[in-house]
C-alpha positions in Angstrom: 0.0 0.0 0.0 1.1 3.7 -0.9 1.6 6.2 1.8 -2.0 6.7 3.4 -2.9 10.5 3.5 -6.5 10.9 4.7 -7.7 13.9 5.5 -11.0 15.5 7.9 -12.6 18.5 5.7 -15.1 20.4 8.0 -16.7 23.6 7.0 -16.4 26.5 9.6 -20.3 27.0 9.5 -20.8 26.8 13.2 -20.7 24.2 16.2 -18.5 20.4 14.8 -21.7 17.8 15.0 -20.9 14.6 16.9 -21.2 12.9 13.6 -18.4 15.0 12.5 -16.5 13.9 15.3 -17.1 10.1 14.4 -16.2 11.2 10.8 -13.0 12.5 12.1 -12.2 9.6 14.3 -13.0 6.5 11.7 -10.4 8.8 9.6 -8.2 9.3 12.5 -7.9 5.5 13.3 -7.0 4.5 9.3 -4.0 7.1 9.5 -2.7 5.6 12.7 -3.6 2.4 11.7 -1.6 2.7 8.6 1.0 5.1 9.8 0.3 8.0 7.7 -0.7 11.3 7.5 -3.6 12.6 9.5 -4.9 15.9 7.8 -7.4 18.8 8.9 -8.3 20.8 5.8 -10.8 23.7 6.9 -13.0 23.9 4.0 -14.4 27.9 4.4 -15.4 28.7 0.6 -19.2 29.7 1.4 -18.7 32.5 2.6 -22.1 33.5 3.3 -22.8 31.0 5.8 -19.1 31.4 7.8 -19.4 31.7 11.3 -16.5 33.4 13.1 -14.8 30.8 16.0 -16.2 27.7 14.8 -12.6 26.9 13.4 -10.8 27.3 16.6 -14.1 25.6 17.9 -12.8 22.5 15.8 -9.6 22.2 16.3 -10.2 23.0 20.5 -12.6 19.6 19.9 -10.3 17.9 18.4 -7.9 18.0 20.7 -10.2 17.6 23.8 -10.9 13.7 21.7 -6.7 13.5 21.5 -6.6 13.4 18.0 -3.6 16.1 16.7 -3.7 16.1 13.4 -0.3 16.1 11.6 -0.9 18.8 9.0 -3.2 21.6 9.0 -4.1 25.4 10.1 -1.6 26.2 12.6 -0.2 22.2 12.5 2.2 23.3 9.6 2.7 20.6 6.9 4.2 21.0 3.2 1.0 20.9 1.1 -0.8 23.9 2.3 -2.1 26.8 2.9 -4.9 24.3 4.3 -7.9 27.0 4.2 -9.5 26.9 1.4 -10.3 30.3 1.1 -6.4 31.1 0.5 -6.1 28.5 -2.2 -8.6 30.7 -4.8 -6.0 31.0 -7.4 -5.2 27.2 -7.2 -8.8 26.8 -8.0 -8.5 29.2 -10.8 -5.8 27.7 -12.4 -7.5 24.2 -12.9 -11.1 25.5 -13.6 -9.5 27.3 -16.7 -7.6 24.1 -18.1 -11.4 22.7 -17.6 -12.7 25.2 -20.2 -10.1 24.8 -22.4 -10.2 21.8 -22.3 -14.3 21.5 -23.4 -14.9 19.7 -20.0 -16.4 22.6 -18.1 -18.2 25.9 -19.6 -19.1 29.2 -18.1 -22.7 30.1 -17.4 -23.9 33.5 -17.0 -28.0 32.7 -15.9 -29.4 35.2 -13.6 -30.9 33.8 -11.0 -34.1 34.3 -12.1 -33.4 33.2 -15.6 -32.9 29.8 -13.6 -35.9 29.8 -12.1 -38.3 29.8 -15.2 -35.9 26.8 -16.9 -36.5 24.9 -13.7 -40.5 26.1 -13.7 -41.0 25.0 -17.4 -39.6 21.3 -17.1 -42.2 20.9 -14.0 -44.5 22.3 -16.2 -43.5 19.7 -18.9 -43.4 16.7 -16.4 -40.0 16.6 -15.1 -40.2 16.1 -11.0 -36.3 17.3 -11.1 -35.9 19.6 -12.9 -32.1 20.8 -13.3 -29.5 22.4 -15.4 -27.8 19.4 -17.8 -27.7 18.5 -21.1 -31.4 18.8 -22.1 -31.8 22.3 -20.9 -28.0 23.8 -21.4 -28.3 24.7 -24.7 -31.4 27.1 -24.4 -29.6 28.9 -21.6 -27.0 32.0 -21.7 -23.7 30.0 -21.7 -20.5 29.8 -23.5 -22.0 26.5 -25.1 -24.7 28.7 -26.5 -23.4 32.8 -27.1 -20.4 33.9 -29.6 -17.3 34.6 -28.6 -17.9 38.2 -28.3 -20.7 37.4 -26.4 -18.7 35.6 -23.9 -15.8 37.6 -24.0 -17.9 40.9 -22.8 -20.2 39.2 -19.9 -16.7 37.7 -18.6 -15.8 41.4 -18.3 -19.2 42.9 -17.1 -21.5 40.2 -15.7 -22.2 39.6 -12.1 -23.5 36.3 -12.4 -20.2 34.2 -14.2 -20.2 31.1 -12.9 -18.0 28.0 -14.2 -20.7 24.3 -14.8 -19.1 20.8 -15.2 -20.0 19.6 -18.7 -21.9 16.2 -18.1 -22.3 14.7 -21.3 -25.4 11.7 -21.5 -25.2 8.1 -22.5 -22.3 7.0 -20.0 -22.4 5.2 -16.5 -20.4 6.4 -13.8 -19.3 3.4 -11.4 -17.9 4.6 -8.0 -16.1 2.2 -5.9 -17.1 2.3 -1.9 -14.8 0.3 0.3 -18.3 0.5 2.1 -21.1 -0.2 0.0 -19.0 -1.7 -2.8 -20.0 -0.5 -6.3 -22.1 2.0 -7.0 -23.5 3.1 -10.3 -24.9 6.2 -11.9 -26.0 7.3 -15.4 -24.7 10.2 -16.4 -28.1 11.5 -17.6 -29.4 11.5 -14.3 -26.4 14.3 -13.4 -26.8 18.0 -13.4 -24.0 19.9 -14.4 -22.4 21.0 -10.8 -21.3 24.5 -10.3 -17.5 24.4 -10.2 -16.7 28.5 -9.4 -19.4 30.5 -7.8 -19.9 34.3 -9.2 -18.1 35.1 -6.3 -15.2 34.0 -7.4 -14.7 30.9 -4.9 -15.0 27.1 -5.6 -17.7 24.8 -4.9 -16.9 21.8 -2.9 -16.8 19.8 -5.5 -13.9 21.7 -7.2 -12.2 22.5 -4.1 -11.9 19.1 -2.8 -11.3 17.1 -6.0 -8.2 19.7 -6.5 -7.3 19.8 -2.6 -6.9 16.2 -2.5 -5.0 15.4 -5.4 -2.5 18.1 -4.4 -2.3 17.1 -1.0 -1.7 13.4 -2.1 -4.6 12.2 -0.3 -5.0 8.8 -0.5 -8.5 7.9 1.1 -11.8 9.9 1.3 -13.8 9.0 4.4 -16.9 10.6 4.9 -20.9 10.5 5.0 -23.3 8.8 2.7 -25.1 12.3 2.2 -21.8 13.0 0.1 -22.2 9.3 -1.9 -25.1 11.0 -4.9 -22.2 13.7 -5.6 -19.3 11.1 -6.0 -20.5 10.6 -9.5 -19.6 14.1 -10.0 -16.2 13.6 -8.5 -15.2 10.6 -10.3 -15.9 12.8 -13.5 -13.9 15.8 -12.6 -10.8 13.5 -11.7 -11.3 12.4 -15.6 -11.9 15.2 -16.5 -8.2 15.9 -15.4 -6.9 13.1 -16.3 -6.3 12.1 -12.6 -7.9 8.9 -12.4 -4.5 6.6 -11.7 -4.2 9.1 -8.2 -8.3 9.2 -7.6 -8.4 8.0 -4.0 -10.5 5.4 -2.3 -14.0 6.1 -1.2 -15.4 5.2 1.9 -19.2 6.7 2.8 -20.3 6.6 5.8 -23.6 5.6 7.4 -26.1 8.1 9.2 -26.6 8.6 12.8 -29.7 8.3 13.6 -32.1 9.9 16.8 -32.6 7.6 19.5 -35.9 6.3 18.0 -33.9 5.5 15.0 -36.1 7.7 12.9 -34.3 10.4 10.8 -30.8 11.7 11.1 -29.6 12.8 14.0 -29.5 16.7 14.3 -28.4 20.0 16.0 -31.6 20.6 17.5 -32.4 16.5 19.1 -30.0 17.7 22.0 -31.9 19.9 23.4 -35.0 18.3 22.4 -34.4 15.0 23.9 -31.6 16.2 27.0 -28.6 15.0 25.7 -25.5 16.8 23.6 -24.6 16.4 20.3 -21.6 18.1 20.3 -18.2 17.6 21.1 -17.8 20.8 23.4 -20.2 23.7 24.2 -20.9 26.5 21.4 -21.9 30.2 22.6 -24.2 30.9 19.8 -25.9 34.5 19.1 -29.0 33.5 21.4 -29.9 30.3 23.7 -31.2 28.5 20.5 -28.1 28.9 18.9 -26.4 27.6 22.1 -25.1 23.9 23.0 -23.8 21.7 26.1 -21.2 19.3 24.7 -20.1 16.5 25.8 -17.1 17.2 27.9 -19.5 19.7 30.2 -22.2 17.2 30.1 -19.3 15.1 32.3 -18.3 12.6 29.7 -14.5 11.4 29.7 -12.6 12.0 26.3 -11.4 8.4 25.9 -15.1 7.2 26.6 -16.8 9.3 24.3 -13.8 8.4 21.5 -15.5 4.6 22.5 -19.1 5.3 22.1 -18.5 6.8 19.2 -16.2 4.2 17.8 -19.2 1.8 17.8 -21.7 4.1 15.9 -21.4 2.3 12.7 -18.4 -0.1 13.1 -18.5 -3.6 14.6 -15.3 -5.2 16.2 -16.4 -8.3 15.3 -16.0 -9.4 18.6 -18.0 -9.2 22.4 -15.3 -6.7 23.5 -16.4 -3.2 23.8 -14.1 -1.1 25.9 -11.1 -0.4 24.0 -8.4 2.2 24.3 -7.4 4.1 21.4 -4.3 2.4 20.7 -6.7 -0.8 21.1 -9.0 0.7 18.2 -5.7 2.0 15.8 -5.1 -1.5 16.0 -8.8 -3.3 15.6 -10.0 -1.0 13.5 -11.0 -1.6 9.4 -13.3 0.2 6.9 -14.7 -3.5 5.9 -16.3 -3.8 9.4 -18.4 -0.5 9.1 -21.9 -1.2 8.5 -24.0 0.1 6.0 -26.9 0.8 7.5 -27.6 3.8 10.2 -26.4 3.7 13.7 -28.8 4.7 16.4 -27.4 7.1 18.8 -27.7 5.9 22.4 -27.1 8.0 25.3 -27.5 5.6 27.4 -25.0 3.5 26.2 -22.6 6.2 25.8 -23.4 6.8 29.6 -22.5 3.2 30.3 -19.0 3.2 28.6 -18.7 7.1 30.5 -19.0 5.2 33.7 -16.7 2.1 32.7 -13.6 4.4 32.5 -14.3 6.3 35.3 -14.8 3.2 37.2 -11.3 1.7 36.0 -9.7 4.9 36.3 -6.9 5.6 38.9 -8.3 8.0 41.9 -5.2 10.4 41.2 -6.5 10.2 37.9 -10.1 11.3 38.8 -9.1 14.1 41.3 -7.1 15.8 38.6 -9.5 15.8 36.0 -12.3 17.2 38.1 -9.7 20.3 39.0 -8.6 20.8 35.8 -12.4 20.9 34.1 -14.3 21.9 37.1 -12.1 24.6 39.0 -14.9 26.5 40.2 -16.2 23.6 42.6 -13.0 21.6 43.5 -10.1 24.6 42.5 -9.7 25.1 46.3 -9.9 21.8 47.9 -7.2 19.5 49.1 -5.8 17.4 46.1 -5.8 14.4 49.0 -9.4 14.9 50.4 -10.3 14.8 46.5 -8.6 11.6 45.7 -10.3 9.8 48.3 -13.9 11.9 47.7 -13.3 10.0 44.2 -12.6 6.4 45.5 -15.9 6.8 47.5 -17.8 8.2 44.8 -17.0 6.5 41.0 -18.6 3.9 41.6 -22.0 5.7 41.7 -21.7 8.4 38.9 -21.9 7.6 35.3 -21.0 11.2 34.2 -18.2 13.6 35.8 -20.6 15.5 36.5 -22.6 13.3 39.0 -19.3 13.6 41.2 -20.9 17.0 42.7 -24.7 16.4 42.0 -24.6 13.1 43.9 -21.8 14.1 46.4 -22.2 17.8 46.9 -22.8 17.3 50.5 -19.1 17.1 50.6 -18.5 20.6 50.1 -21.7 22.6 51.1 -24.1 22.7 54.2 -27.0 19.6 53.2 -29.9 21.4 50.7 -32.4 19.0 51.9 -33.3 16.0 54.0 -35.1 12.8 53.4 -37.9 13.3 55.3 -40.1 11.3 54.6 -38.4 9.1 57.3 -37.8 11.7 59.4 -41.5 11.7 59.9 -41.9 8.7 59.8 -39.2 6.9 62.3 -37.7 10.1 63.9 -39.1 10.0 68.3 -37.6 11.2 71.6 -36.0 7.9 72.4 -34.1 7.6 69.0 -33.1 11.7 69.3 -31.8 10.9 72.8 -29.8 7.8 71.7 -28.2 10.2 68.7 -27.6 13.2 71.2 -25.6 10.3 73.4 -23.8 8.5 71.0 -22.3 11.6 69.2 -19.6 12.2 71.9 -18.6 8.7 71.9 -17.9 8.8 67.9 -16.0 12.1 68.4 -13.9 10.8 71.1 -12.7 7.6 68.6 -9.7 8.0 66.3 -12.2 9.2 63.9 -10.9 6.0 61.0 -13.8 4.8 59.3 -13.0 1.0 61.5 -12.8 3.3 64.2 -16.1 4.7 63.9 -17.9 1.6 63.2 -16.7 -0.1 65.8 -17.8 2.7 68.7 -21.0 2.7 66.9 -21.5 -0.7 67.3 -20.7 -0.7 71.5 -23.1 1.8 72.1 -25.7 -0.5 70.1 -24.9 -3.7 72.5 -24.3 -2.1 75.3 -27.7 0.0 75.1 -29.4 -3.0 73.4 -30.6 -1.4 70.6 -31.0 -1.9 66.8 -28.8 -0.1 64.2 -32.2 1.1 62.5 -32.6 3.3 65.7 -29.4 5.4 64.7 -28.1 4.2 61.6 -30.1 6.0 59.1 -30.2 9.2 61.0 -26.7 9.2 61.4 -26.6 9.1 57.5 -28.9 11.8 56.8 -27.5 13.9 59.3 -24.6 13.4 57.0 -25.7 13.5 53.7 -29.3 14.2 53.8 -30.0 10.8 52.0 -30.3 7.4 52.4 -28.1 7.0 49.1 -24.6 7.3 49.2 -21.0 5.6 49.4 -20.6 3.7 53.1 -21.1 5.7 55.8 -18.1 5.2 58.5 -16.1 6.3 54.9 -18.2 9.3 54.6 -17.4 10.3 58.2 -13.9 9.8 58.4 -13.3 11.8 54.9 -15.2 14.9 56.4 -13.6 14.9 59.8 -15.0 15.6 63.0 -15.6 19.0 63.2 -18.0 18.4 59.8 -19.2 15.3 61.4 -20.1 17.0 64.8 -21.8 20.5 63.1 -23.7 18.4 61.0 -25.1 15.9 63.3 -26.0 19.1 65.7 -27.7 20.6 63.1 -29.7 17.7 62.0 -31.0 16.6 65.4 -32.8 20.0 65.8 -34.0 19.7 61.9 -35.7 16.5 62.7 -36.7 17.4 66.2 -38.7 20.5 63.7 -39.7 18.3 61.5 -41.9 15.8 63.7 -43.0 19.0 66.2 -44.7 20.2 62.8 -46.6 17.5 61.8 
């Protein structure tokens, strides 16, 4: 096999969609895989729908998933500039060989001009209606005006644009290391817009160019890009570059939870979940999105969830690192058909690596990411705060809304035992066994081991102080073990908040 050169080509038209990140990844893993050339080409021709930040946005997401690329926008490399947009007279250069060489024309249609060919094939039966063969000769082209025609709009129209001459009567076969052949008549093809009035490429110019230059060996992306492959396949004969035309490899959708539909922007905040890489600041709060690292989801997890979103390892294994996946990891095993996003399964691989990850591990991450709640506590009390609690969270997240009783005063009590179980006896019992807790070394064994005395030698049950010891604590019933709890926060947190609780419940059962 020749050097493999893939490269990932977003557009810098706002937020990177998750299914841009798996796009990135599958191409990520056959670089690695292969050892060669991971690219990041920011594809920014349409200018009208550019949104300012979303390329910094892209790359800051690709590094939170760990994958660098090795060439690109401020990643250096010998076949840039990688933005398209500074690449116009490359395109220039090869759309003129295309008119000269009979392959491509220019087209000088006013938009509305357009409109009435399009309105006039509906009106004679045509359900798609489009500029091609049958309709390109009773339009204002170069196919159809004199040269002195041509010659003066070139100098004075606003509406120059360069079309792709699709000529009928052929097939098209395009090779998917996917969905393995695929065939198209060229009748059925309109002929593309190559150069926009504006002066910029299309994609389909742009990227058949871009990727012969850059030596790009595989093209890995969705099957919404598989109808304009025909296209592609044409141009690169059109240039006589079909002995360097790379492989093609389409991917399948990802679909909403219900599997029905493709899986957009808007199903995040529609069913509760992100579907994005990292959050976006948009204009306004509908333009605005929680991501996946500050919904609490672990790089290296979310890297694994997404893995499986179209790929099968042929085996029952399912966690794998991402040297595991370089290695596993083959275009033949992606399936055709669309992957249903899960977020409950991507919760369950969350909560596998923060489960097998190393306490150190945890403490730093929940620092680094969340310096606002853990910035000023003890990197030791954290570590242990972390070996108590990942067994119980499946998102980072869950670390302070199931354990924020660790750091601030209790919000609320379980009450409904309170009421319920709460009397002067038990109240007495508590008020007397405190001092006797407080009086032990205070290690968890410690603890558990006073409490215990004080039940024998007072002969009573541990549901007369046990689960008022642990709300007084907590405020729940839920929780890592208790004598833990206690020796983590110390006595004076211990004694304050058993105090406190005692007159809480004794409030609680004088008001019912």
């Amino acid at each position: 096999m020749s050097k493999v050169r893939v490269r990932f080509a977003p557009s810098p038209t706002g937020p990177l969609h998750i299914g841009g990140v798996r796009t990135a990844l599958y191409t990520y893993l056959i670089a690695k895989k292969y050892h060669g050339d991971f690219i990041l080409r920011i594809e920014d021709t349409d200018l009208n729908r550019f949104v300012p930040g979303a390329e910094e946005y892209i790359i800051k997401s690709l590094e939170w998933c760990g994958m660098i690329p090795d060439e690109g926008p401020g990643f250096g490399g010998a076949f840039g500039p990688y933005r398209q947009s500074e690449r116009k007279e490359i395109y220039e250069k090869y759309a003129k060989t295309l008119i000269e060489s009979g392959k491509a024309y220019y087209a000088f249609d006013s938009i509305e001009e357009i409109e009435t060919m399009r309105e006039n094939q509906i009106q004679e039966g045509n359900k798609a209606p489009k500029y091609d063969y049958s309709s390109r000769m009773s339009m204002k082209n170069s196919l159809t005006l004199t040269e002195n025609e041509v010659s003066d709009l070139l100098k004075n129209s606003e509406n120059t644009i360069i079309r792709l001459k699709v000529n009928p009567g052929n097939e098209i076969v395009v090779n998917d290391l996917i969905r393995g052949e695929v065939t198209f008549k060229t009748e059925e093809l309109d002929d593309k817009v190559l150069m926009k009035a504006d002066g910029m490429p299309t994609y389909h110019l742009a990227n058949i160019i871009d990727d012969h230059l850059m030596e790009v060996s595989h093209v890995i992306r969705g099957e919404e890009w598989l109808p304009s492959a025909a296209h592609h396949v044409l141009l690169y004969k059109a240039f006589n570059w079909e002995e360097t035309m790379p492989a093609f490899a389409h991917l399948p959708l990802i679909l909403k939870p219900d599997g029905k539909g493709k899986l957009s922007k808007r199903d995040g905040a529609k069913f509760g979940f992100p579907v994005f890489p990292m959050n976006w600041e948009g204009e306004n709060p509908e333009d605005s999105f929680i991501g996946f690292k500050e919904f609490g989801f672990d790089p290296k997890a979310t890297i694994n969830f997404l893995a499986f979103l179209g790929w099968n390892p042929g085996n029952e294994q399912e966690l794998f690192g991402i040297e595991e996946l370089i290695e596993s990891f083959n275009l033949s095993q992606i399936v055709k058909s669309g992957a249903r996003f899960d977020i409950d399964k991507a919760k369950w691989f969350n909560q596998q690596y923060i489960i097998k990850s190393d306490d150190v591990e945890i403490a730093a991450y929940l620092k680094l990411n969340y310096p606002e709640i853990y910035g000023g506590i003890q990197t030791s009390f954290l570590e242990k705060f972390a070996s108590l609690m990942k067994e119980r969270v499946e998102l980072y997240t869950d670390f302070f809304t199931s354990g924020y009783y660790f750091f601030e005063d209790i919000k609320e009590f379980e009450e409904k035992i309170i009421r319920s179980k709460w009397n002067e006896n038990r109240a007495g019992h508590l008020t007397k066994l405190i001092p006797n807790l407080l009086n032990s070394s205070f290690q968890p064994g410690e603890i558990k081991l006073e409490l215990e005395k004080y039940i024998k030698e007072n002969e009573i049950g541990f549901g007369d102080v046990m689960p008022f010891l642990r709300i007084g604590i907590s405020g729940t019933m839920k929780g890592p073990d208790l004598f833990e709890m206690m020796g983590l926060m110390g006595k004076e947190m211990v004694e304050k908040r058993l105090d406190e609780a005692i007159i809480h419940f004794n409030n609680v059962v004088a008001d019912k």
